[in-house]
N, C-alpha and C positions, 0 to 999 in steps of 0.2 A: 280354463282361461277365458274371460270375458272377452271379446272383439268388439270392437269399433269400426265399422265399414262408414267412411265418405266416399258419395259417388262425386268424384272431382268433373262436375258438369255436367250435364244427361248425355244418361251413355242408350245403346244400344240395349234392347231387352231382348230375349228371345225365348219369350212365352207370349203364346197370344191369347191376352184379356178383350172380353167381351166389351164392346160399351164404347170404347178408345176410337176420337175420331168423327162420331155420329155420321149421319147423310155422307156420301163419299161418291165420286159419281165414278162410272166404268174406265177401264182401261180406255183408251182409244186405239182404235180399229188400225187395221194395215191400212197405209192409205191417208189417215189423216194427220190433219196438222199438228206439228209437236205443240205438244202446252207446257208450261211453265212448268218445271218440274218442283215436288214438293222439297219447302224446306225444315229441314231440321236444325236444333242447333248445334254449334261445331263440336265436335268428338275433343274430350280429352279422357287419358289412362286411368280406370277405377283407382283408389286411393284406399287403401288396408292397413289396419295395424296389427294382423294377424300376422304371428307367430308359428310357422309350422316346424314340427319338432325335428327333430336333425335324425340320417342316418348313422350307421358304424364312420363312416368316412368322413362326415362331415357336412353333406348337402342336405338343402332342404326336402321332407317328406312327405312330399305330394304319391306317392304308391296306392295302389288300391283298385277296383273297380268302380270305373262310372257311366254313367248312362249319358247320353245328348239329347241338350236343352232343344227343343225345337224351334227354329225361326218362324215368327211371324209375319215379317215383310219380304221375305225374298233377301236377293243380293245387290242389287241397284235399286237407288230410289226411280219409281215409276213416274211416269210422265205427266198422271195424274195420280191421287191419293187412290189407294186399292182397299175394297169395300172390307172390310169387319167377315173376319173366315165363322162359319159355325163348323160346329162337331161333326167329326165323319169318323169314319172306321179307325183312321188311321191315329184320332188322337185321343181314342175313348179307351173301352175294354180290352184292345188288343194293341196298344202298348207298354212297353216296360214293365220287367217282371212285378209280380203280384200286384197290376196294376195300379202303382203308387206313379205319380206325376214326377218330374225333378220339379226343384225348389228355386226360386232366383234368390237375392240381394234384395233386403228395400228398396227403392227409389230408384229402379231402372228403367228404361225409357222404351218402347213399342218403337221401330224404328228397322228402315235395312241395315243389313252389315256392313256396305261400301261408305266408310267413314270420310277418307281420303281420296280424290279431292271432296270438296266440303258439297257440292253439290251432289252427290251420290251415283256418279255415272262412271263405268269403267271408260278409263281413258284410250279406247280402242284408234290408231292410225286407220285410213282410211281403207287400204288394204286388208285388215284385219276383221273389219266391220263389214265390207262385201264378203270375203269368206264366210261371215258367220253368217249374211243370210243366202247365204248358197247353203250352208249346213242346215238349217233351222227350215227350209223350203225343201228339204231332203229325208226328213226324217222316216220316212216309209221305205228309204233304202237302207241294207247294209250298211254299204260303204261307208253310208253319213251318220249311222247311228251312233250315237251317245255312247260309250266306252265303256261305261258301267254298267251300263242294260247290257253291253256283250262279257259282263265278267270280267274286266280288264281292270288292273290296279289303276285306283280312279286318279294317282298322285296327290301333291302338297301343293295348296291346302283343301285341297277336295276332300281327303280323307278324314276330314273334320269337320264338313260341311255335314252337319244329322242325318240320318237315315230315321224313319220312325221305330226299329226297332234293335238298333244295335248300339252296342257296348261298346269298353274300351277296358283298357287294361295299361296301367302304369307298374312296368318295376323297375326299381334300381339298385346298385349291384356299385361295386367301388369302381369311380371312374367312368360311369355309364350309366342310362337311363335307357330303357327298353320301352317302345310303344307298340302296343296290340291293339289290333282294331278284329273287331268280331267282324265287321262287315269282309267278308271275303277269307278270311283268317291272313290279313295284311298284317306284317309288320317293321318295325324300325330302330337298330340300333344307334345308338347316339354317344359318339364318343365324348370323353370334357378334358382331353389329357392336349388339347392345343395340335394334336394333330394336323398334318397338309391335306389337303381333298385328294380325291385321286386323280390319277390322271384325264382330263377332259375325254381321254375317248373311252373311257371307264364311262355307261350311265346305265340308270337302272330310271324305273316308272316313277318307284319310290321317291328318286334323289336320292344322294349321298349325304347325312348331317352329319354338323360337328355343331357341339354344343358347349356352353357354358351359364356362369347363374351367375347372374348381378343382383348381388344380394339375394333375396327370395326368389326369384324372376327366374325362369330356363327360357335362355335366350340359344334359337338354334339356327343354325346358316344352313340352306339346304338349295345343293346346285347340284350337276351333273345329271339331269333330266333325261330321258326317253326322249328323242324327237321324232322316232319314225312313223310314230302315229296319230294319225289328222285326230280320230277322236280319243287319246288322251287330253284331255280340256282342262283348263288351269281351273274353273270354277263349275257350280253345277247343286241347284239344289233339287228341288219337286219338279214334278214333269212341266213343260213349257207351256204356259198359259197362251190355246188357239186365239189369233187374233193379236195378239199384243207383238208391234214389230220389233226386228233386230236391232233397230236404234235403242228399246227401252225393254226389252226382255230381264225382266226383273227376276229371274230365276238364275244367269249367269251362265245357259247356255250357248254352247257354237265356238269358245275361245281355247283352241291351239293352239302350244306353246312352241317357240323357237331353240336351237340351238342354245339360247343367250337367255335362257330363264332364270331366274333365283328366287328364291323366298328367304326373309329374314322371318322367325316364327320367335313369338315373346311368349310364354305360358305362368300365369300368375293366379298364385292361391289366395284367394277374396278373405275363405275362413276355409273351416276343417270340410268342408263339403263342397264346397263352386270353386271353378275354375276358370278364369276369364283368357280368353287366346285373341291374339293379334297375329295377324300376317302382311305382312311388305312384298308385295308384289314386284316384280322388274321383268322386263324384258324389253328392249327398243325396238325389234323388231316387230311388236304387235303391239304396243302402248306406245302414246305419246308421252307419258312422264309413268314414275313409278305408282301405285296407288294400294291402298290399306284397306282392310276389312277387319272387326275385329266385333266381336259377339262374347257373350259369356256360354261356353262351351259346355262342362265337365259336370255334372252333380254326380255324388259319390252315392254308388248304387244301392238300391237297400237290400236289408239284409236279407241274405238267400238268394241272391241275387249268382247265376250262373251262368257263364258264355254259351251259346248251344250251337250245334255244328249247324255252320252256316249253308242257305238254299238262295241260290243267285236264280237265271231264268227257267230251272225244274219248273214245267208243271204252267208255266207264260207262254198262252200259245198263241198270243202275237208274234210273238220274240223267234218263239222255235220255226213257227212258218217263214221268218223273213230269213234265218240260219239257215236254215233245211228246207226248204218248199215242204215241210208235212204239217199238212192241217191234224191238229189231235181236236180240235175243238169238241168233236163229235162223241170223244171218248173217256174227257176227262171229268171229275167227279164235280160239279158244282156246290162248294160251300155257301148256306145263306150267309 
């Protein structure tokens, strides 16, 4: 079947092309004046006339193994434009099996994920924004550390923010759709049968979802959140760029979520291999309005392509010294 993809307005890309942007000048420093933040233009929903074939039951068949797309810009737009990344470890020969790249969409656009509001900045209350840089001026403590550097189910939509080397896994099953995340071996069942949430004092890290498909689309509500831990953080990509403040932390670190969280998650097949996701953010207690991120996530993994048991901070003797006061530094095998 031939496809036809319009990108209905530039969207967000999330591979990063050389070249895009030229002369860019640095971050600004802790301390200095905000500048103009960059703009892009407004976000509207990729547009497909892709057809994906249906299961036994009737839904569309998005199943399969995929790999994530990496972002290029972070999760807020920065305060000023951020320079053109080169090649490192992370995005050369030791990612994704048989070191095959994913694929985008023609025509998509180099850009952060925070679409909504239009200017690119998490709508953080003022309260929420001194917490984060109490977190983000913390980070050589436990206490304050990052969620995911301690193993902890990182939640929705974090667990779909890419890691450089982990998978995913889509099955469906009548009446349900199962998501696997290699990273941590997390996972998520997802009912479509109109079911009630559970009850609010029911929460898991995950959330609870219920889900259903508007037309091709898996549109899923996902509430009943963990609150009892400062660093499960509703966002969170690459480590936190030293120097760049908690006003324009373009990584989406330092943001804990309330009692009053929810995500609405949109999951949409471009063609037979990409997958573009949307997430609708809410919480009042830490936002001043609701606000969206949405990227193209999913490339369908190539072939041979295997989940391997997953290694969280083994062998991270930053991480173990600040857990355990024991330095292994001394003892552990240095790979070039």
């Amino acid at each position: 079947m031939r496809t036809s993809i319009a990108i209905a307005g530039p969207l967000l890309a999330v591979l990063c092309l050389p070249g895009i942007g030229g002369a860019q000048a640095p971050p600004a420093g802790r301390g200095a004046a905000p500048a103009v933040p960059a703009n892009y233009p407004p976000y509207t929903r990729p547009v497909s006339t892709y057809v994906p074939p249906r299961t036994p039951d009737g839904q569309p068949d998005i199943s399969g193994l995929y790999v994530a797309i990496p972002l290029p810009r972070g999760i807020e737009t920065p305060l000023v434009p951020l320079p053109n990344r080169g090649p490192n470890r992370a995005n050369s020969e030791f990612s994704y099996s048989l070191n095959e790249r994913p694929k985008l969409p023609e025509g998509a656009m180099v850009r952060p994920v925070g679409v909504d509001p239009p200017d690119g900045k998490i709508p953080l209350t003022p309260e929420a924004l001194a917490r984060r840089k109490d977190i983000i001026a913390n980070q050589e403590k436990i206490a304050y550390l990052d969620g995911r550097v301690l193993c902890l189910a990182p939640g929705i939509p974090r667990s779909t923010i890419p890691a450089p080397v982990v998978g995913y896994q889509i099955l469906q099953k009548p009446g349900n759709v199962v998501l696997f995340y290699e990273q941590s071996h997390l996972y998520r069942t997802i009912p479509l049968d109109g079911r009630a949430p559970l009850d609010p004092n029911i929460r898991k890290a995950m959330g609870v979802s219920r889900g259903h498909w508007e037309g091709n689309v898996l549109v899923v509500e996902v509430t009943n959140f963990t609150n009892n831990l400062s660093n499960n953080w509703v966002i969170g990509a690459v480590s936190a760029t030293p120097g760049v403040p908690a006003e324009s932390l373009t990584t989406g670190h330092g943001i804990p979520h309330s009692d009053l969280y929810r995500v609405t998650e949109r999951y949409t097949p471009i063609d037979a291999n990409t997958i573009h996701y949307e997430a609708r953010i809410e919480d009042p207690k830490v936002f001043t309005q609701p606000w969206t991120i949405a990227f193209y996530a999913f490339a369908r993994a190539p072939k041979g392509y295997v989940p391997v048991e997953y290694a969280c901070f083994e062998g991270n003797d930053k991480n173990l010294l600040l857990m355990t006061n024991t330095d292994i530094s001394g003892i552990r095998v240095q790979v070039p």
